[in-house]
VOSE-177317 format. One record per residue: residue in one letter; x, y, z of N, C-alpha, C in turn. Coordinates in steps of 0.02 Angstrom, whole numbers, padded with zeros to 5 digits, always signed. Example, Ala and Ser with C-alpha at 12.3 -4.5 7.8 and 13.67 -1.06 7.14 Angstrom:
<sites>
A+00660-00284+00390+00615-00225+00390+00660-00165+00390 S+00642-00112+00354+00684-00053+00357+00645+00002+00394 
</sites>
This chain:
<sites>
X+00617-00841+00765+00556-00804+00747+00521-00840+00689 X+00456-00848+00690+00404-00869+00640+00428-00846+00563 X+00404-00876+00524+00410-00838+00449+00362-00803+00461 X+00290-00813+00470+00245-00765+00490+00254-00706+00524 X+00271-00708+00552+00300-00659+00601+00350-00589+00568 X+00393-00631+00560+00453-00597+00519+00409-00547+00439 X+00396-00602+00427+00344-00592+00340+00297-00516+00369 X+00267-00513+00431+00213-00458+00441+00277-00390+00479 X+00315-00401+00501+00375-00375+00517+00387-00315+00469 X+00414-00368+00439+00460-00342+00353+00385-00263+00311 X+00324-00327+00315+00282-00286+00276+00253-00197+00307 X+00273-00212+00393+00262-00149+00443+00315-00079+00404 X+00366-00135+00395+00430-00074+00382+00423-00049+00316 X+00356-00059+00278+00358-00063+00213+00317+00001+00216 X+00256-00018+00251+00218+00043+00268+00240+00111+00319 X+00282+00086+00357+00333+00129+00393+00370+00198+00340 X+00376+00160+00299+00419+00202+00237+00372+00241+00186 X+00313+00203+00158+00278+00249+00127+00248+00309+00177 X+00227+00279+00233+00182+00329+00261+00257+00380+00285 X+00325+00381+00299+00376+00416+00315+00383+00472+00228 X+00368+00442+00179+00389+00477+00119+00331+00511+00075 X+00279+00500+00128+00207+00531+00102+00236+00617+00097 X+00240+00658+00141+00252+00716+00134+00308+00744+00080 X+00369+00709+00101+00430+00709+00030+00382+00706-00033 X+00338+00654-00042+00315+00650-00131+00261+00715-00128 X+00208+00724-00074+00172+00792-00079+00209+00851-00108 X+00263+00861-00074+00316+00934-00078+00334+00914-00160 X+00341+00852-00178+00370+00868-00248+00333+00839-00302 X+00289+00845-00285+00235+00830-00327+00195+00914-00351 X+00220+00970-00291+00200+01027-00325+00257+01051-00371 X+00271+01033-00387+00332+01073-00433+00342+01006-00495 X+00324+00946-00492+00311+00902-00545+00254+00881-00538 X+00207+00860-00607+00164+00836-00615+00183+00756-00606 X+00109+00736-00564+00082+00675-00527+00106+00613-00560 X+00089+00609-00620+00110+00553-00666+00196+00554-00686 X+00224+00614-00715+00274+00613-00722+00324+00611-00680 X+00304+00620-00617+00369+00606-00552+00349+00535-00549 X+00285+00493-00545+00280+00425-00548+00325+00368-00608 X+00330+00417-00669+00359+00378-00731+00437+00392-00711 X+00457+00412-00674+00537+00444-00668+00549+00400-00587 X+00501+00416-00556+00509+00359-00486+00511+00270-00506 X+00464+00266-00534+00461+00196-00562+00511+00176-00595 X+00550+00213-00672+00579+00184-00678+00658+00200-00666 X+00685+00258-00628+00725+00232-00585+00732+00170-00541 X+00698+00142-00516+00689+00080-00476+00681+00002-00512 X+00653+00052-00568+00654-00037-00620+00729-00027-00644 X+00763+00023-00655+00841+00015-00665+00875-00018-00601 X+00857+00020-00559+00893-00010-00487+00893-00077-00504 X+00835-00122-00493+00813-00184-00477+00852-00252-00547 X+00851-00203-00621+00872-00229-00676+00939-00234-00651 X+00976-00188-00633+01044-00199-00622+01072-00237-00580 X+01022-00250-00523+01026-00303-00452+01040-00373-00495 X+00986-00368-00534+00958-00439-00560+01019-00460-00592 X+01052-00421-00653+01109-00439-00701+01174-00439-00662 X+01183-00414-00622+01249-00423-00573+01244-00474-00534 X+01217-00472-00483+01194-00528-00433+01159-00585-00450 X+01112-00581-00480+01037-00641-00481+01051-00675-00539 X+01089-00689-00606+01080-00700-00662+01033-00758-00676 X+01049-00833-00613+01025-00875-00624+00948-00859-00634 X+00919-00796-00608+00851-00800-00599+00814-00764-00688 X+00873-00765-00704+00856-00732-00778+00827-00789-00818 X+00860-00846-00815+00848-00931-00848+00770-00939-00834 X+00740-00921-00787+00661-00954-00769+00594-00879-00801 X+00631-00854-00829+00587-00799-00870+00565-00833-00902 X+00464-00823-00907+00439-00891-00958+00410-00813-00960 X+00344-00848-01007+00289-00793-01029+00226-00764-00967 X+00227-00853-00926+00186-00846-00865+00196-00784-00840 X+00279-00776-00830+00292-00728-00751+00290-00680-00792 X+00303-00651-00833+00303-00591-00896+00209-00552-00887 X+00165-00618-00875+00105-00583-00913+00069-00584-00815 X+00119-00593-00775+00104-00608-00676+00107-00549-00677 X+00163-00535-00683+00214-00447-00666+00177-00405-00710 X+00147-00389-00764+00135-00359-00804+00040-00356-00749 X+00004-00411-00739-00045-00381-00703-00035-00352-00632 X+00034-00380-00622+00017-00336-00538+00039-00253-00574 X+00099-00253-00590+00082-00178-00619+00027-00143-00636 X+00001-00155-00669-00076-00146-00708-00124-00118-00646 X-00114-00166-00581-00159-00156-00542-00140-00103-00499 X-00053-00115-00484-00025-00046-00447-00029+00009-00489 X-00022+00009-00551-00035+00094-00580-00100+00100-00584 X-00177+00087-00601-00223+00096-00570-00242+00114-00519 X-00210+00095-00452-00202+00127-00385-00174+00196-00383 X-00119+00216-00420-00085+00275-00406-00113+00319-00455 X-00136+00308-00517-00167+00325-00575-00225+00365-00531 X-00283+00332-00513-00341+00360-00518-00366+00407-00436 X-00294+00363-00394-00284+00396-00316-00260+00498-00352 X-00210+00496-00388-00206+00569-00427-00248+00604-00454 X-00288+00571-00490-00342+00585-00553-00407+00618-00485 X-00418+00560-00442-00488+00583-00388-00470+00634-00345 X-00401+00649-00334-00380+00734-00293-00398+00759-00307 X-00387+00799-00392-00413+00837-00419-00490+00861-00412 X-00530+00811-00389-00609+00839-00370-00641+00813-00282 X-00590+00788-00256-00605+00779-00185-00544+00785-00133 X-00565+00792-00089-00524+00805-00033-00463+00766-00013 X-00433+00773-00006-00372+00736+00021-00376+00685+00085 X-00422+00707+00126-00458+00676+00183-00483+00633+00169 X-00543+00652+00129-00578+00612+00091-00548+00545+00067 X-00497+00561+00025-00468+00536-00036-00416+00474-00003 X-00404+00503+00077-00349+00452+00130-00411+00394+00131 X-00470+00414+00178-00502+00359+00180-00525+00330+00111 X-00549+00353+00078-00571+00297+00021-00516+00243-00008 X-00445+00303+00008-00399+00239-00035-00396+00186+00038 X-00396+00178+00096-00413+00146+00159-00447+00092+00160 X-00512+00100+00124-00553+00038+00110-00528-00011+00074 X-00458-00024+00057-00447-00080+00027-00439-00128+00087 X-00416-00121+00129-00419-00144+00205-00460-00192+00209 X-00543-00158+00178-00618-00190+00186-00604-00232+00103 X-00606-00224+00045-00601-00247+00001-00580-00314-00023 X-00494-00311+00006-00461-00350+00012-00487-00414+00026 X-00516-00433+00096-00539-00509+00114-00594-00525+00064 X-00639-00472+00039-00704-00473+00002-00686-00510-00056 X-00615-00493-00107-00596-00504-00152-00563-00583-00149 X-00542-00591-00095-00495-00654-00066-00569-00697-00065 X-00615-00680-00043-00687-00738-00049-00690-00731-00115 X-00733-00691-00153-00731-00704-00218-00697-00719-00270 X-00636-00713-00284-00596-00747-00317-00524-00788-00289 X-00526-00787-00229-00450-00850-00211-00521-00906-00164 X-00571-00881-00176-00609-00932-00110-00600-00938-00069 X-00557-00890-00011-00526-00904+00023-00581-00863+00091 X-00593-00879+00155-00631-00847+00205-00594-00825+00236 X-00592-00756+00281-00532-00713+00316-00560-00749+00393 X-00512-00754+00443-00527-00767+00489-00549-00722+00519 X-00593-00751+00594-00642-00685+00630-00608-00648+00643 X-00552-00659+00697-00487-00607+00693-00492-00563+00656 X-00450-00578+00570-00452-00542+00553-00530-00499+00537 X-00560-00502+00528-00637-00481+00526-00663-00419+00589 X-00636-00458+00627-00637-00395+00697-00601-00345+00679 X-00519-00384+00655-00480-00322+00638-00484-00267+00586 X-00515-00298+00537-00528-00273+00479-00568-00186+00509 X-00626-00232+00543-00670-00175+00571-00643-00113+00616 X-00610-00135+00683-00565-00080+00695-00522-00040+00658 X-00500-00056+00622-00429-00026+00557-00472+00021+00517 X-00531-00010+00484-00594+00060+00447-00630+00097+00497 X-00648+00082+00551-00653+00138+00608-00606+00209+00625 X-00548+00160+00619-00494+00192+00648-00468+00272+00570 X-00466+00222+00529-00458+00252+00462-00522+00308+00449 X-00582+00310+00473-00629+00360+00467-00606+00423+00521 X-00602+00398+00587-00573+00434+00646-00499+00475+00616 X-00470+00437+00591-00409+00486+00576-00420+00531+00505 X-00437+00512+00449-00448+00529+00397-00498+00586+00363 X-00543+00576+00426-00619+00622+00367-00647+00664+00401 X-00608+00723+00405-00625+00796+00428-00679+00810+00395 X-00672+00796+00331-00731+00832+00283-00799+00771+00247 X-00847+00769+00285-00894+00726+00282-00964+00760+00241 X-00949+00808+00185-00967+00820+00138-01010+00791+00084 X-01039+00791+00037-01080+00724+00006-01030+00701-00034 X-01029+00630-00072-00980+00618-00117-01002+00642-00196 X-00932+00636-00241-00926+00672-00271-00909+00630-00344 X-00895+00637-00413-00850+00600-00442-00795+00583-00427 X-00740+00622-00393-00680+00617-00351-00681+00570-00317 X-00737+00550-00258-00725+00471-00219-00730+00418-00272 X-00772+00437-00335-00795+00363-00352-00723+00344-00385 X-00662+00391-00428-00608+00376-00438-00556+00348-00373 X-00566+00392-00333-00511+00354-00260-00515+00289-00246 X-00597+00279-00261-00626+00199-00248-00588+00143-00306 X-00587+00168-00341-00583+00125-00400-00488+00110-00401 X-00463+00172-00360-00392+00176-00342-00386+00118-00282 X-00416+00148-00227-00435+00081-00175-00446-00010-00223 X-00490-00022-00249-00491-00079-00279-00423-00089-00324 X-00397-00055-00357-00344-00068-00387-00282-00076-00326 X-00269-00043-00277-00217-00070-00241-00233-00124-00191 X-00302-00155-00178-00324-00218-00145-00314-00251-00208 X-00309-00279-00260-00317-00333-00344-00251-00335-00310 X-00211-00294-00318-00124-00306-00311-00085-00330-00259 X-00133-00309-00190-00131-00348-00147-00135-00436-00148 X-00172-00439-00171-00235-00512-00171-00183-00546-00218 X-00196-00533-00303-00140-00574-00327-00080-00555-00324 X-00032-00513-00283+00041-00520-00255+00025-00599-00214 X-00011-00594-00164-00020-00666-00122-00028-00726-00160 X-00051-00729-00221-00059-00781-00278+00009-00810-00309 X+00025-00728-00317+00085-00753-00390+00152-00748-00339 X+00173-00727-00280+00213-00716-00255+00263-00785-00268 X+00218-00828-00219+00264-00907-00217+00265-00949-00265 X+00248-00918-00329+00268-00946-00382+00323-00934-00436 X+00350-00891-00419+00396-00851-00470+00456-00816-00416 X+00485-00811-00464+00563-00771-00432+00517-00707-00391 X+00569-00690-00350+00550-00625-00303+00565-00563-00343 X+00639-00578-00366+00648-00513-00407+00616-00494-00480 X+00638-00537-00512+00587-00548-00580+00508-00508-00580 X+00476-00552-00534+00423-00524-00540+00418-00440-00501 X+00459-00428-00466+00441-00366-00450+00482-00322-00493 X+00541-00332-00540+00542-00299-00599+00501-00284-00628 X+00457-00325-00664+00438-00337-00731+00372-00266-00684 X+00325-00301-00631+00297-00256-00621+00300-00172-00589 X+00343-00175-00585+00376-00096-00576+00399-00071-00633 X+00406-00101-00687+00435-00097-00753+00363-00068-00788 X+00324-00117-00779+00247-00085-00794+00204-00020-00780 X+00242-00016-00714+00201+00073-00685+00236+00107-00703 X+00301+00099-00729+00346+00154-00777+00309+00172-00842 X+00302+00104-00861+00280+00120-00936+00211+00151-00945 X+00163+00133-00896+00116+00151-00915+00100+00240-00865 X+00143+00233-00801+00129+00328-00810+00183+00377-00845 X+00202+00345-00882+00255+00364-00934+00179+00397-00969 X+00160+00348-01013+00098+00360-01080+00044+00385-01026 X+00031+00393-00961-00028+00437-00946+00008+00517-00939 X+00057+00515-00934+00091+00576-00929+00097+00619-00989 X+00124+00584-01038+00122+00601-01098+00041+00631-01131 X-00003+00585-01114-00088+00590-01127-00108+00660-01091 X-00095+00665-01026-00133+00707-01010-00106+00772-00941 X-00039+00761-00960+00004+00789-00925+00062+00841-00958 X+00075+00894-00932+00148+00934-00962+00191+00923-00959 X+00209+00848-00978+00253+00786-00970+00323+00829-00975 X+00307+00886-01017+00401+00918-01048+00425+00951-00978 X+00399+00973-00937+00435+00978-00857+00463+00943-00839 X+00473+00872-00837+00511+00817-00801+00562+00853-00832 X+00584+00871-00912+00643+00868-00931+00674+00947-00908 X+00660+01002-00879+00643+01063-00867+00698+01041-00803 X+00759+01046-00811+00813+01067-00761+00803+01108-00705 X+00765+01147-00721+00763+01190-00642+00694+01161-00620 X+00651+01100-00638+00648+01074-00583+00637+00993-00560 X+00677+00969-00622+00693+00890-00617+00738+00875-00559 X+00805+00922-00562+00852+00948-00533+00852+00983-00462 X+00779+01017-00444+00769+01040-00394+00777+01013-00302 X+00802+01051-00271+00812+00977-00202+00752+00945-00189 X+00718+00979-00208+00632+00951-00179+00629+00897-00197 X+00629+00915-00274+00605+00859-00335+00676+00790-00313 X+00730+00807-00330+00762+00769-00315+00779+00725-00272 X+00782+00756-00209+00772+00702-00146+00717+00652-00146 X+00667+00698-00160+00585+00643-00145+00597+00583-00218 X+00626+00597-00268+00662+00526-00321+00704+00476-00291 X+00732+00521-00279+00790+00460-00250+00770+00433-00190 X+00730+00452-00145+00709+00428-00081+00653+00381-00091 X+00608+00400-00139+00573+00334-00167+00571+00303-00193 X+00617+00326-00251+00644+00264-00306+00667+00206-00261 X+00705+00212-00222+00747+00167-00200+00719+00133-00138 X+00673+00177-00094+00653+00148-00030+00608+00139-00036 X+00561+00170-00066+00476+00170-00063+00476+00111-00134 X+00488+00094-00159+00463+00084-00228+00520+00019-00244 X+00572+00028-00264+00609-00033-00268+00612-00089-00208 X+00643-00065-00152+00645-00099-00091+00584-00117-00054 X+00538-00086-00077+00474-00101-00026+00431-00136-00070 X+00419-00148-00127+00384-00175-00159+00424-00254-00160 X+00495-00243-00183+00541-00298-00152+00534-00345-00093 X+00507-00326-00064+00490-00354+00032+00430-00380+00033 X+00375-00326-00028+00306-00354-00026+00301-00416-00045 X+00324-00431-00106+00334-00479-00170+00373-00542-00138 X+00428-00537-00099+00466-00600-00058+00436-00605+00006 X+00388-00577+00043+00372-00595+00096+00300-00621+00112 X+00251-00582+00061+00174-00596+00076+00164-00657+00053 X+00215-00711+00032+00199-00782+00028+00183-00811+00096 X+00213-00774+00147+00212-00805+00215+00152-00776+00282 X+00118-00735+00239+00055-00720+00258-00002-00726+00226 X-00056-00689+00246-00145-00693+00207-00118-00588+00181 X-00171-00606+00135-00177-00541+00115-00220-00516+00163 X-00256-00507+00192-00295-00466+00235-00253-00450+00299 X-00199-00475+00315-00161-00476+00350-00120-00401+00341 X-00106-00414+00257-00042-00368+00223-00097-00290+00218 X-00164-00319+00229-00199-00251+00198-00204-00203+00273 X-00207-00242+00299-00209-00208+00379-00151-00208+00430 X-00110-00221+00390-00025-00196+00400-00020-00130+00372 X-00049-00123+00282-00011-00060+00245-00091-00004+00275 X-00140-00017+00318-00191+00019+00366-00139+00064+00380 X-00065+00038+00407-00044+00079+00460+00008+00146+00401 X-00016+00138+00355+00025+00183+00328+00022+00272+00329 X-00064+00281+00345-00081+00337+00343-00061+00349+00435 X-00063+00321+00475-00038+00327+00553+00032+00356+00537 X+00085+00320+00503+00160+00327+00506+00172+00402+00465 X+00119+00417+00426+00105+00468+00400+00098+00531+00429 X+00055+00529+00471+00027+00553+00524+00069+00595+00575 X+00120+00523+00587+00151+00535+00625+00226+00577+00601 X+00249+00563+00535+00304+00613+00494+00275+00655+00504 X+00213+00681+00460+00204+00740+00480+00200+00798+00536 X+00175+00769+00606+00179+00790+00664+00265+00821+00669 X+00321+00780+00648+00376+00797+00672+00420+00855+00615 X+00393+00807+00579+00433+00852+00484+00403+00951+00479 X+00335+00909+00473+00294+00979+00447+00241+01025+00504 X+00263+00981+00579+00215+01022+00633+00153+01023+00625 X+00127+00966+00608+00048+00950+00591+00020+00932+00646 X-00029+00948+00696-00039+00918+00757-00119+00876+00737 X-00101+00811+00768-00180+00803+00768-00217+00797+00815 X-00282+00787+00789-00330+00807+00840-00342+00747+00891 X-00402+00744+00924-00409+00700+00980-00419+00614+00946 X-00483+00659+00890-00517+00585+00860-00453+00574+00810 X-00416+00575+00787-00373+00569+00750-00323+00521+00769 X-00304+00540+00850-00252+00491+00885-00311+00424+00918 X-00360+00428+00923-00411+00396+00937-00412+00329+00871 X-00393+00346+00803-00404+00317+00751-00347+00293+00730 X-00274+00329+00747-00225+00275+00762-00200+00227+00789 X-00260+00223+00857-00236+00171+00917-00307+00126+00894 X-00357+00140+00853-00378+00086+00812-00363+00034+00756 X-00322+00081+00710-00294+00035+00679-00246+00003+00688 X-00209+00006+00730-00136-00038+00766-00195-00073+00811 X-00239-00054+00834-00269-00132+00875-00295-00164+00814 X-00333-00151+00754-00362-00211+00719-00297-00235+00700 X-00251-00198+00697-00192-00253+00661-00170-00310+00706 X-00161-00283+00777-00120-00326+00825-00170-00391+00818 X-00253-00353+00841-00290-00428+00822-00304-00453+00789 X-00275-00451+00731-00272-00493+00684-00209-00523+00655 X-00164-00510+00709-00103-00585+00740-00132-00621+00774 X-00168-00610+00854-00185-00662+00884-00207-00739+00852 X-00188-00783+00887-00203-00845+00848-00281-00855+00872 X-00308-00887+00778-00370-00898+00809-00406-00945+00844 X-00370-00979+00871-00393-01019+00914-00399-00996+00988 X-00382-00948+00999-00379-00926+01057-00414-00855+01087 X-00461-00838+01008-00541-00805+01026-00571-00788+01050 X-00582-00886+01083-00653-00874+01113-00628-00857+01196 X-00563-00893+01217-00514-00866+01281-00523-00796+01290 X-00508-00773+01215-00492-00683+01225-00555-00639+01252 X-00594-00693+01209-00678-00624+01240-00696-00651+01301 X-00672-00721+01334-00693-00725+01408-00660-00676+01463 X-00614-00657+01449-00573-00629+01483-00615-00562+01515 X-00668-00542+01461-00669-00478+01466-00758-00490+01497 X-00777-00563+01488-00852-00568+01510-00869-00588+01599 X-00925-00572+01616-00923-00582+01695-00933-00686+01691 X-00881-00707+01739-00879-00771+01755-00930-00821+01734 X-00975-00810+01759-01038-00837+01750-01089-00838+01670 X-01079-00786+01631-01084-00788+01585-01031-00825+01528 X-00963-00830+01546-00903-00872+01503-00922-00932+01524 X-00951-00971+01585-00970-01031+01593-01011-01043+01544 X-01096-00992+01539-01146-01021+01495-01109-01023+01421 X-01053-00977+01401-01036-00996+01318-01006-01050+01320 X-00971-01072+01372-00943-01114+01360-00967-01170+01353 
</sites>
């Protein structure tokens, strides 16, 4: 199997898991505040990962410079911005809403990859891109309402988890795998630690009946460890072997896998356009594996004879 291959694989099962643990963090997110189950998720997982590192990895302790210190410290930066202001924009918009806007990083992503890596997304992906935000409107936006202050925060959540996207693909193949995804998981501890503290009833985390709670508890340990250590783990060692627009319309499929927990977990049925907008975004993804050289083959296929002669 391809590294490519394998690399977009790995990153499916990544989104597989958030969109599987979306409902777990909903359920315990009512009984803990947003930030403070994030500062207790995070840094459970930066313990996990510290302890991996000092048992197993030591050699990778020797190549700690300041570089990878101040790498990890911005991808954090950019992942708690994502989760930061994705919380903050609930509070005044819809949840629907709030799926698609954080969605558009999908669209962002290649935008950001031109302007700062210089890099051009292939048509592929470009087609795909487009099906995947189709698909993401179709499933997502019951409520087509005017916008609000609430989107313009989700947006700004959206751009912060495309930055992290974009330079994960930068800094990935330059630095240890684990290291850097310490240091930056180490970062979304610390910093929704101090937003929790700022503007949160931070003294509940410590509140036994319901740190302790099964709710609360399962949805920690189920993301500390799967969602958050291990999957950010996979992101960080694997998106060297892909494009970011690739990875952005891989983690498309997260609100589908979502979708789909919920249907079984919580008896959520969806609607027509909804399953309509899942079998969009798994097609922009698929086409945007196809190799691109084999395009202009793909759209003959579908044109009458005589017209694939004149393109050709």
């Amino acid at each position: 199997m391809k590294a490519s291959t394998f690399a977009d694989l790995s990153l499916l099962f990544v989104a597989l898991i958030w969109g599987a643990t979306f409902v777990l963090v909903q359920n315990a997110i009512s009984f803990l505040e947003p930030q403070a189950f994030n500062a207790v998720r995070f840094t459970l997982a930066a313990i996990l990962l510290g302890l991996w590192l000092m048992l197993f990895e030591k050699d990778q302790l020797k190549k700690v410079d300041r570089k990878i210190i101040l790498s990890g410290i911005m991808l954090g930066f950019f992942l708690f911005i994502g989760y930061a202001f994705q919380t903050l924009g609930l509070l005044y918009t819809t949840s629907s809403k709030a799926g698609f806007i954080t969605g558009l990083s999908v669209v962002l992503v290649p935008l950001l990859m031109i302007g700062i890596l210089k890099q051009r997304p292939s048509i592929n992906s470009i087609v795909g891109v487009s099906a995947a935000t189709a698909g993401l409107y179709l499933l997502t936006m019951s409520d087509v309402s005017s916008l609000n202050i609430g989107d313009g925060f989700v947006l700004i959540c959206a751009a912060g988890f495309a930055l992290h996207i974009v330079f994960t693909g930068k800094y990935s193949s330059s630095y240890p795998t684990l290291i850097l995804t310490s240091v930056q998981i180490s970062t979304v501890a610390a910093l929704s630690a101090v937003s929790s503290v700022l503007f949160e009833d931070w003294k509940r985390a410590f509140n036994p009946e319901v740190i302790f709670s099964a709710n609360v508890m399962i949805a920690l340990l189920v993301t500390s460890i799967l969602a958050t250590a291990l999957a950010f783990f996979i992101q960080t060692n694997f998106q060297k072997h892909t494009t970011a627009t690739r990875v952005a319309l891989i983690f498309a499929m997260e609100p589908v896998f979502a979708a789909i927990t919920a249907y079984f977990w919580a008896d959520e049925r969806l609607t027509y356009s909804a399953l309509v907008g899942c079998g969009l975004i798994f097609a922009g993804m698929v086409f945007a594996e196809l190799p691109s050289g084999k395009f202009e083959s793909f759209i003959r296929k579908f044109l009458p004879k005589k017209e694939a002669d004149f393109k050709a």
